[in-house]
C-alpha positions in Angstrom: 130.7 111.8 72.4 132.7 111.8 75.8 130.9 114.1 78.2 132.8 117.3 79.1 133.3 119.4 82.2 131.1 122.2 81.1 133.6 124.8 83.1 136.3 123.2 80.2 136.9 124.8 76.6 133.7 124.6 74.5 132.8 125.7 71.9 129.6 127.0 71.9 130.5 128.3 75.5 128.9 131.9 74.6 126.5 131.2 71.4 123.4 132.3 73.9 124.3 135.2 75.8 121.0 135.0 77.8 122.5 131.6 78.5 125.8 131.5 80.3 127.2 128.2 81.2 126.4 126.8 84.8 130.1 127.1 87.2 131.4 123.9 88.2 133.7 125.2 90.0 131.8 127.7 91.9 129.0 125.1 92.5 131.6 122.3 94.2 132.7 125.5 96.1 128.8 126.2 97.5 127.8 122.9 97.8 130.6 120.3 98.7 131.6 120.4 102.3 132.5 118.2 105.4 130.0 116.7 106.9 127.5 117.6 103.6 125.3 115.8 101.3 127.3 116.2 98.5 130.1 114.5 97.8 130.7 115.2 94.0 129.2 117.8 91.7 130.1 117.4 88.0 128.7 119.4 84.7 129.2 118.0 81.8 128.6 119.7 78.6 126.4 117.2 76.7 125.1 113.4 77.5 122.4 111.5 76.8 120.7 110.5 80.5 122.3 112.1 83.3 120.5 109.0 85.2 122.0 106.2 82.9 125.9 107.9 83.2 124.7 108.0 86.8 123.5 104.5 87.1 126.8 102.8 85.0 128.8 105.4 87.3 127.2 103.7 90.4 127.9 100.4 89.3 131.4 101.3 88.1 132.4 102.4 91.5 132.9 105.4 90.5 130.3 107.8 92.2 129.0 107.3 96.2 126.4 108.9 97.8 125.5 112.3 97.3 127.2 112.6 93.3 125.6 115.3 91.2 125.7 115.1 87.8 124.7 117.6 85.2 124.5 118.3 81.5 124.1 121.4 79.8 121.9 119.1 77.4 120.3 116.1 77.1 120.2 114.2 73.6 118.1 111.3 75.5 116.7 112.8 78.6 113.9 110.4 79.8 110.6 111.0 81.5 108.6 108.2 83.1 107.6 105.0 81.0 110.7 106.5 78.8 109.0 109.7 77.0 111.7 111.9 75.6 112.5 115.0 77.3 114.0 117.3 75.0 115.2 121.1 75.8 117.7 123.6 73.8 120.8 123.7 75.5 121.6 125.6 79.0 118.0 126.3 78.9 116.9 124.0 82.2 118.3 122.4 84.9 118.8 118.6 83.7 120.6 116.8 86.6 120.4 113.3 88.8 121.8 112.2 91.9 123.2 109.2 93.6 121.6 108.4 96.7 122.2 105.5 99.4 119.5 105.3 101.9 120.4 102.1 103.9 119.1 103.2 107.3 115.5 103.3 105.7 113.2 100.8 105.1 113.5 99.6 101.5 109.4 99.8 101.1 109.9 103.3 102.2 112.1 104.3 99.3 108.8 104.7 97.2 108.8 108.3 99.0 112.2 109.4 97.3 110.3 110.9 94.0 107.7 112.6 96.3 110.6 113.6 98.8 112.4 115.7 95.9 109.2 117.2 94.6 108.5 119.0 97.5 112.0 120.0 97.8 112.2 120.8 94.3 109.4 123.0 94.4 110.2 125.1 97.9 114.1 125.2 96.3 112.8 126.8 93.1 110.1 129.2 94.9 113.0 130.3 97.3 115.5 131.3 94.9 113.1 131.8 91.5 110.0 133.2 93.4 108.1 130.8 91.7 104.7 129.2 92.8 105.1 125.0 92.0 102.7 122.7 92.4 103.3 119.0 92.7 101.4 116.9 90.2 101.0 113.2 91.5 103.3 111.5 91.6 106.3 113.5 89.9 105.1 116.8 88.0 106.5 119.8 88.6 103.6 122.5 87.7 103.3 126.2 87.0 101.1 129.0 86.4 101.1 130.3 82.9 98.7 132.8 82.1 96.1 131.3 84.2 96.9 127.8 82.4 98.3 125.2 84.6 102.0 123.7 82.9 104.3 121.1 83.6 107.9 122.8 83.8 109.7 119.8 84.8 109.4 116.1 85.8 111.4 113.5 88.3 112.4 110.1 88.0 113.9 107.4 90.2 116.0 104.4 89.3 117.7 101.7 91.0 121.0 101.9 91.2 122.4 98.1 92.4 121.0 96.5 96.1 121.6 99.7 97.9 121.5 103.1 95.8 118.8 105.4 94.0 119.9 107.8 91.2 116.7 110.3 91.0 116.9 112.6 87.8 115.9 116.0 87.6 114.1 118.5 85.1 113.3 121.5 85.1 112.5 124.4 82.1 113.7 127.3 83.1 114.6 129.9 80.5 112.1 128.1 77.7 110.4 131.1 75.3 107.1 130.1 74.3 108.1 129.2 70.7 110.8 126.8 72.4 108.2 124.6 74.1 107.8 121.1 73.1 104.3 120.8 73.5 101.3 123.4 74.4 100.7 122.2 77.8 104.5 122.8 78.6 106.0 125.8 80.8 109.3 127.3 82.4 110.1 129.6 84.8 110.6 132.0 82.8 107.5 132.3 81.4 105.5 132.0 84.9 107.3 135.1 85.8 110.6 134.1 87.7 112.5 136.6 89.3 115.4 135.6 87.4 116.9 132.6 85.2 120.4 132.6 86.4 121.3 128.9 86.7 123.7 128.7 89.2 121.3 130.1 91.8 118.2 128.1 91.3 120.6 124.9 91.2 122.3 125.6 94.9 118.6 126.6 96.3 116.8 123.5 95.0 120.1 121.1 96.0 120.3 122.6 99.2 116.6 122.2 100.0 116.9 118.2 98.9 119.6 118.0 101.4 117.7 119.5 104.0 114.6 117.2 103.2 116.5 114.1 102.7 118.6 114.3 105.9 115.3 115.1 107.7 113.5 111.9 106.5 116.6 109.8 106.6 116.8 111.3 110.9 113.3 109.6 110.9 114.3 106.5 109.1 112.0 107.3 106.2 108.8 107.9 108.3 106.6 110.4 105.9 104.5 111.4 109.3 107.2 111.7 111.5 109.3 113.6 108.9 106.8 116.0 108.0 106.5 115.2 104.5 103.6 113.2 103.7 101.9 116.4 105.1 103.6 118.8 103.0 103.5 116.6 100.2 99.6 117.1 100.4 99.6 121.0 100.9 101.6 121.3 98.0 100.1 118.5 95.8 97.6 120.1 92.9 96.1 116.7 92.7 94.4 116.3 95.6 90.9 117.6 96.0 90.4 117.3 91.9 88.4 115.0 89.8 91.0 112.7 87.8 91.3 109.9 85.8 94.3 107.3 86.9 95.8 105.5 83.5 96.9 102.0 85.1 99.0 99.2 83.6 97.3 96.8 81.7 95.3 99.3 80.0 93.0 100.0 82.9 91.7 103.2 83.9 89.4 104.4 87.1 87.7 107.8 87.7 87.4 109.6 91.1 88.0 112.2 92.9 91.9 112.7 94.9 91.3 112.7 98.8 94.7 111.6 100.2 97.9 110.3 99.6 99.0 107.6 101.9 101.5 106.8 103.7 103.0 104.4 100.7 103.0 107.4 98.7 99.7 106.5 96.8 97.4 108.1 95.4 94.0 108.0 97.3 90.9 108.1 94.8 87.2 108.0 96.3 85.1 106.7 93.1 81.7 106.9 92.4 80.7 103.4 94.0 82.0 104.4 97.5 85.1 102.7 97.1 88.3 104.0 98.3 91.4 103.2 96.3 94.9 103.5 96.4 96.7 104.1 93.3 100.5 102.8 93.5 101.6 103.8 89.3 100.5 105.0 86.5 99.7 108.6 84.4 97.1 110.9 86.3 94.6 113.2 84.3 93.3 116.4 85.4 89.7 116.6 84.9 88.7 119.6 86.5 89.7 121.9 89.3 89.9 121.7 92.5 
């Protein structure tokens, strides 16, 4: 199927009342200005991988820094280590975008994912009134009745020598009978101040721009920047017993006590030893 411009004929364009289509045209109208971020903002009504239409775009020629793209659904949204992410239509926020950091450090570009959690998170508390939590290194978390949940997830991808396409998801009207596991939230369900779309989408993109211009100033410094600090204020992992899943089918235990300024994951383990934790899954094992 040829992606659509969502603001185009469709269909199904009212089949949920309690979810209206996202404006394309009024988002290019908030967001796209001289001198801005954003070059580009496109909804499309139905793709597989915003990332992958992203990443061919890229390569095409046919997106530059600061393209947004965005589907009303995914068929093949991926997670990391390519779980499926799967949501009813025009019930999240599913979008990616194009980024060209060349005045930074290529070893510093390990801080993108981290960068757009933390923007991510103060976007959706500013214009949601939602409390996120960062879960190392790319968990978006709520509160749901008392239960901590992942609402949504980032990932990053290459996009040739010199771009990033980063992918972005986020639950947002989800009832609890829509989840697709237990451990699952939205923002809905941890008690948002309101689900409109178009809203939450210019909060959270305008907070990225604002982070991203900030550590691209300070050619990717996280200190300098200010976000390997607020990283850590925000990061639910740190100060927590957990359980790092590493490739090769090796795990270690230990308790989360900084995150460095690669972007790793500290853990202090049981022998004394410090050790920094570049990939894999993290597990919660108790609270902080």
């Amino acid at each position: 199927m040829t992606p659509r411009d969502a603001s185009d004929a469709n269909d199904n364009r009212w089949s949920d009342l309690d979810r209206p289509p996202l404006n394309a045209a009024a988002l290019r109208r908030a967001l796209v200005r001289e001198g801005g971020l954003w070059s580009q903002v496109d909804v499309v009504q139905r793709t597989g991988s915003t990332n992958s239409d992203l990443v061919d775009r890229a390569a095409k020629g046919e997106a530059r820094e600061g393209a947004v793209l965005i589907a009303e659904e995914q068929t093949a949204g991926r997670g990391r280590l390519d779980r499926q992410w799967t949501a009813p239509p025009r019930s999240g926020l599913f979008f990616s975008i194009l980024l060209n950091p060349t005045e930074v450090p290529v070893a510093r570009w390990g801080w993108l994912p981290l960068l757009t959690g933390v923007a991510v998170a103060t976007g959706l508390s500013r214009s949601a009134g939602v409390d996120t939590a960062l879960k190392w290194p790319n968990d978006l978390l709520v509160t749901v009745g008392g239960e901590e949940r992942k609402t949504g997830g980032i990932l990053a991808e290459r996009a040739g020598d010199d771009g990033v396409v980063i992918g972005v998801g986020v639950n947002v009207s989800l009832r609890a009978d829509e989840l697709p596991v237990p451990q699952a939230g939205s923002l809905a369900l941890a008690g948002a101040t309101g689900t409109d779309r178009d809203p939450i989408l210019r909060g959270v993109l305008r907070s990225l721009e604002q982070w991203y211009v900030k550590w691209r100033r300070t050619g990717g410094d996280p200190a300098a920047s200010g976000l390997q600090e607020t990283y850590a204020a925000g990061c639910a992992t740190l100060g927590r017993v957990v359980r790092a899943e590493l490739p090769g089918d090796r795990s270690i235990s230990g308790e989360a006590v900084a995150v460095d300024g690669d972007g790793r994951l500290v853990l202090a383990t049981e022998n004394g030893v410090q050790e920094p934790v570049g990939a894999g899954d993290i597990v919660h094992l108790r609270p902080a």
